[in-house]
N, C-alpha and C positions, 0 to 999 in steps of 0.2 A: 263539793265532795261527792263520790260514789265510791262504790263498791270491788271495783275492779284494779286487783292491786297482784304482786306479785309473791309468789310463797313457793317455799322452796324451789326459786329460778323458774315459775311458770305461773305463767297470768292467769287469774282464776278472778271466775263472777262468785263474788261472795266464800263461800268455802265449794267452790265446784272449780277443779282444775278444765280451762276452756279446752284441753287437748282433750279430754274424756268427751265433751261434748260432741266435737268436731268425730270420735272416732263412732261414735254412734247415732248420728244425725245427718253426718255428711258437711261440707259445706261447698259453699257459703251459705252462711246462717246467722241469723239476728241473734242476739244474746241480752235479753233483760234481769237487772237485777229486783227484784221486791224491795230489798230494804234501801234500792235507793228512790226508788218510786215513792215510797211512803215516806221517806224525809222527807223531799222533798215539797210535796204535797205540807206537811206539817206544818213548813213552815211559811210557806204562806196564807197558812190560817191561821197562824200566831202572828204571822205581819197584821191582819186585822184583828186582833183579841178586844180590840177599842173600841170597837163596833159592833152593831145586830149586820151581817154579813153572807155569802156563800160565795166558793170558790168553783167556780165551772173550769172543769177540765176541757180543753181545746180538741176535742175529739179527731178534725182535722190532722194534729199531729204523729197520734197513733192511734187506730181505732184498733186496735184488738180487740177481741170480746175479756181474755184474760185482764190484761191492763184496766178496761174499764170498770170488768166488776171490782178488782182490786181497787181504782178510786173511788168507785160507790159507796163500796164496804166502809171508806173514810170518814164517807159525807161528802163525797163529790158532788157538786151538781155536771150539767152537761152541757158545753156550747156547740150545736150543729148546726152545718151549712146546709145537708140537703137531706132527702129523706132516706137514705140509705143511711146517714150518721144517724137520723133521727131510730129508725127502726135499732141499730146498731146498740144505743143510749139503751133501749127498752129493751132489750133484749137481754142487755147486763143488770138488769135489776132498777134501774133507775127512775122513781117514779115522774110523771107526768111535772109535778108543779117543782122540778130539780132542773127543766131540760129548758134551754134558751134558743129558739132558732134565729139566728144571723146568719148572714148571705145575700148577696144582691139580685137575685136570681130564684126566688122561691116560687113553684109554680102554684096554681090555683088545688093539683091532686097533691102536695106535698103540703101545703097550707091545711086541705081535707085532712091529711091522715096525722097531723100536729092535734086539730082542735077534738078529731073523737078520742086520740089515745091521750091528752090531757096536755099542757104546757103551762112555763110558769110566762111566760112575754114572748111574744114575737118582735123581734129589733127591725123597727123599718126602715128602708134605704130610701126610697122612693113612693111619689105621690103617686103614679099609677098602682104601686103596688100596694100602697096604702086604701086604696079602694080596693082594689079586688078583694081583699080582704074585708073589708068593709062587708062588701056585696055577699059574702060566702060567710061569713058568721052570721049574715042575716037570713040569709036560704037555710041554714041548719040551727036556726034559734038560739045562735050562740052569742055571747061576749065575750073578747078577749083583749088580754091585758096587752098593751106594746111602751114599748118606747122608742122612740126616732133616735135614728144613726145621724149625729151631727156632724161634716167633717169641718175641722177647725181652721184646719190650712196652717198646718204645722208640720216645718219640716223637719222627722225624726232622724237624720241623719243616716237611713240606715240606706242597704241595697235596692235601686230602683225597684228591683221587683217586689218585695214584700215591701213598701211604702203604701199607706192605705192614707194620709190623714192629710196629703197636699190637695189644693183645688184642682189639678189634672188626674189626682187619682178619681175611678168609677165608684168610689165608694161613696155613702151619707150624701147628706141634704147640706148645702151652705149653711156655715151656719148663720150666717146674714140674715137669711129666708128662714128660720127654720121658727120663730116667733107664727108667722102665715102660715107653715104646715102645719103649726101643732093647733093654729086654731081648727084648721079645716078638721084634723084629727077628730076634734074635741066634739065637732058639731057632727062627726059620719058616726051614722048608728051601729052598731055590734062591736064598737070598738070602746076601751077603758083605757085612757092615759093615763100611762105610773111610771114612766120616768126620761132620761135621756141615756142613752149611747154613744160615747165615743170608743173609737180605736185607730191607733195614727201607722203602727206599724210593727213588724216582727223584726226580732237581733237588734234591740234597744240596748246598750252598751251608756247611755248617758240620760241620766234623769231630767235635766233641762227641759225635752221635750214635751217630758210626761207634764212638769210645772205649766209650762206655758199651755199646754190643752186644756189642763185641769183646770187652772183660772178662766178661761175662757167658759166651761164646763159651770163652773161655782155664779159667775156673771148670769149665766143663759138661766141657769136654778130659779135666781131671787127673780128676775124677770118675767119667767115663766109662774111662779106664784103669783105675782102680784096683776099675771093676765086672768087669773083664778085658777090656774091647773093645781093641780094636788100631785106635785111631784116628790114623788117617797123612795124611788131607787135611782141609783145611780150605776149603770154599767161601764167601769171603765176600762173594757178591754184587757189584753192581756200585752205579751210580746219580749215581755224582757229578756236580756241576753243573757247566753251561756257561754264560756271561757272554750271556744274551738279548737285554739292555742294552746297548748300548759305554759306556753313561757311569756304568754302575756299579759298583763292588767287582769284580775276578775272583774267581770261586770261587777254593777250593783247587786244588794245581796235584796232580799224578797224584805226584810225588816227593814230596810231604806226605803226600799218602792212606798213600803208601807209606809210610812212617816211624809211620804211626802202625798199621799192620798191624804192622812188626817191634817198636813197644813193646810191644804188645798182646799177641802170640800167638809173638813171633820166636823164644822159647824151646824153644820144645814139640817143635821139629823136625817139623814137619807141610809136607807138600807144602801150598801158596796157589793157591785156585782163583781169580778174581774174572772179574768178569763184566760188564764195563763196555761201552754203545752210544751211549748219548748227546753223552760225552765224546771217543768215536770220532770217529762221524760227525757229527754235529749239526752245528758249525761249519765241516764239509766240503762245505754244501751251500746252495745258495739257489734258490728258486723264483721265475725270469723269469716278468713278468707287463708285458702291453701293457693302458694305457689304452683305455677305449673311449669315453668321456664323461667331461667336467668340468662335472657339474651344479651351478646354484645352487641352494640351499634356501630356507627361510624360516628365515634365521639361519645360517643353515651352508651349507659347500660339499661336494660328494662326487666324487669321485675312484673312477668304476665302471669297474673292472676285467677282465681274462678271466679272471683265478684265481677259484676262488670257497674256499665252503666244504667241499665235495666233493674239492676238491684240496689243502686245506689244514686242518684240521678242528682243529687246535690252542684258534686264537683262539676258536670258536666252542664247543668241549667243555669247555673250561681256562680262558678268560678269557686266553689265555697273549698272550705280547709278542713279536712279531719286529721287529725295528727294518725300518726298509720306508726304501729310497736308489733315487736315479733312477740310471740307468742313466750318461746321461751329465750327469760333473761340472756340477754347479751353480758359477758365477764366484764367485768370493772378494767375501763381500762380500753376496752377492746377497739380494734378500729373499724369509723365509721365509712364509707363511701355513699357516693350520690347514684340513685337509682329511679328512672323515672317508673312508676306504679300504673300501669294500666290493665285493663280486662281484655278479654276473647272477643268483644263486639265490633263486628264488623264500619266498625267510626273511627274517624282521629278523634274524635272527641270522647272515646271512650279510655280518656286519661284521668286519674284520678290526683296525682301530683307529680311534679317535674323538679327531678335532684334531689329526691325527698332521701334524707343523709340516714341508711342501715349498717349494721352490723353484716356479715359475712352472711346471706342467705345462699338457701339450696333448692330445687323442685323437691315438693312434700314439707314443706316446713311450713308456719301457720304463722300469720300475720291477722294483727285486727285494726279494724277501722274505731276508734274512737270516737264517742259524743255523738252517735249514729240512731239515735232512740229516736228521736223527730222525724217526719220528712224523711223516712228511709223508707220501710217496709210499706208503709202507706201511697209509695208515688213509684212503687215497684212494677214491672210492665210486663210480661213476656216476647219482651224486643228480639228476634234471632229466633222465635219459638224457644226458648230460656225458660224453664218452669219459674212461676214464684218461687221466693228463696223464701225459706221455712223461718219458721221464730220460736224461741224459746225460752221461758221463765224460769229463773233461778230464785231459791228460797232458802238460802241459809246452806246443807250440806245436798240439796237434794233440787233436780229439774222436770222441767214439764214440755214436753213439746206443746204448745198451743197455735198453731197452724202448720199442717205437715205442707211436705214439699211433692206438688201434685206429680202422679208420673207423665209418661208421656201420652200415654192413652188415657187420661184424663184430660189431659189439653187438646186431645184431637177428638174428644166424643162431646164437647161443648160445639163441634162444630157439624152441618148438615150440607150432603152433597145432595143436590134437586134429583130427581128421579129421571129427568129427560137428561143430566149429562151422562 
């Protein structure tokens, strides 16, 4: 469910007609709702009501500062990959012992600036990284809490690229081996083992996966106690899908994920990490885009756009699917034709769907990308010299811009010509 539905024949974020938006913002422009943020969030803390628990928000997905403090304000915790998320986390309010750093790639200065502004675990991927670490909490008099990234070798059936939990993905430790990491763990000084980590992959559409990790996950537990670790949390990742399609299957809903964590592991009495963004935000968001041209082709029509692939990078990395609706209601009835949807970027690849079936469009009429909350705004580039596309929160009758759309002498005074050209 979200928020974005249509009233009187025009699609509107919550009670904000998106054509208001669009006339004083400009677009292409992100569009978030609050009250779908904060369902959603809800509910996967009511998926865990069964448990002592915290729900880390996948900062990765959408790092606004808006968005984050709006899931702090919840009781978000924070999961970051690097220290730009990390600063990002703390920046929204979120204290130190909320924020989870994962990533395979954490440097010895991003490690530094984790352990003085506070952390609740460092998730380790690796044996070398598990020293450095070591070695730098002991240079700064520090302990800190971790748990090892286990990968299971489970394949979640999703897109090769967001696949994290097979043995050719770069993620986690075998779990095979992972009994011999966690001793060496136990024995390197500045470090405190408190749990394990898994995560298999993102756009989970089938619980299976999650079973068969988790059991693998619940096995590794008893094991690990009875090597004497004192293993009390359990991170199990995030990743589940969200419906890209309206006319397909819903994924699983966050109170099944949940039910199938307490089959799983409910025993063990382990605190429950998970770490869900997609599921968040994803259907919390849609990227306004104004026609610019209704070209004919040789066989086909195209439907060129001001979003491009710079601002949406999904379809063109992924192959991925946003359902694409005009703005305003099309008549009951009305006919559709096939139009393929691309942007002004200088790529064939700057296509976002082929034959995607609209109503009667015109240049100036407003089209939105759906389910655009995720992996939009975050993996946005200034491809073309393209400004960032701006973002903006909606709360009931009323909006906010929370990241304007830089001009162009903004984007050209980040840059420094040497004195000898």
């Amino acid at each position: 469910m979200d928020h974005f539905n249509y009233k009187d024949g025009q699609l509107h974020a919550e009670d904000v007609p998106l054509s208001r938006i669009a006339a004083e913002v400009g677009t292409p422009v992100y569009v978030y709702s609050a009250a779908t943020l904060t369902r959603h969030f809800g509910l996967f803390r009511q998926a865990l009501d069964w448990t002592d628990h915290l729900v880390c928000f996948a900062v990765k997905a959408n790092s606004n500062l808006a968005v984050l403090k709006l899931m702090a304000d919840q009781g978000a915790g924070m999961d970051v990959v690097s220290g730009g998320e990390y600063a990002r986390a703390k920046a929204a309010g979120v204290p130190g012992e909320r924020i989870v750093f994962s990533g395979v790639g954490k440097t010895v200065s991003e490690m530094r600036q984790a352990i003085e502004g506070g952390i609740r675990q460092f998730n380790i991927e690796s044996e070398p990284e598990m020293r450095a670490l070591s070695a730098l909490a002991v240079s700064m008099g520090a302990e800190v809490p971790v748990a090892i990234r286990v990968n299971p070798d489970v394949d979640a059936k999703t897109h090769e690229k967001i696949a994290t939990g097979k043995s050719e993905n770069k993620f986690g430790i075998p779990i095979a081996k992972s009994r011999q990491v966690y001793a060496e763990a136990a024995a390197l000084p500045g470090l405190k083992v408190v749990g394990i980590d898994v995560h298999i992959g993102s756009q989970l559409t089938d619980l299976d996966p999650y079973r068969a990790a988790y059991a693998k996950v619940a096995d590794l537990t008893r094991a690990l106690r009875a090597d004497g670790h004192d293993i009390t949390r359990l991170d199990l990742g995030g990743g589940l899908g969200i419906p890209y399609r309206r006319d397909n299957n819903a994924p699983p809903l966050p109170i099944e994920y949940g039910q199938v964590i307490r089959d799983a592991v409910g025993d063990l009495g382990c605190e429950i990490e998970i770490e869900p963004g997609r599921n968040i935000v994803g259907n919390a968001g849609v990227l306004l885009s104004s026609v610019i041209y209704v070209k004919e082709g040789e066989g086909r029509d195209f439907l060129i756009v001001d979003a491009a692939m710079n601002d949406l990078l999904r379809p063109a990395m992924y192959g991925a699917h946003h359902d694409i609706v005009p703005v305003r209601e099309a008549a009951l009835g009305a006919e559709l034709r096939p139009f393929d949807v691309v942007g002004p970027v200088c790529e064939s690849g700057d296509t976002f769907q082929k034959g995607t079936q609209l109503p009667s469009v015109a240049a100036g009429d407003l089209i939105a990308f759906r389910s655009a909350g995720a992996y939009g705004a975050v993996m946005a580039s200034e491809y073309n010299s393209r400004p960032l596309v701006p973002e903006v929160l909606v709360s009931g009758d009323h909006f906010a811009v929370i990241r304007a759309r830089p001009t162009f002498e903004e984007m050209l005074s980040r840059d420094t010509i040497p004195e000898w050209l």
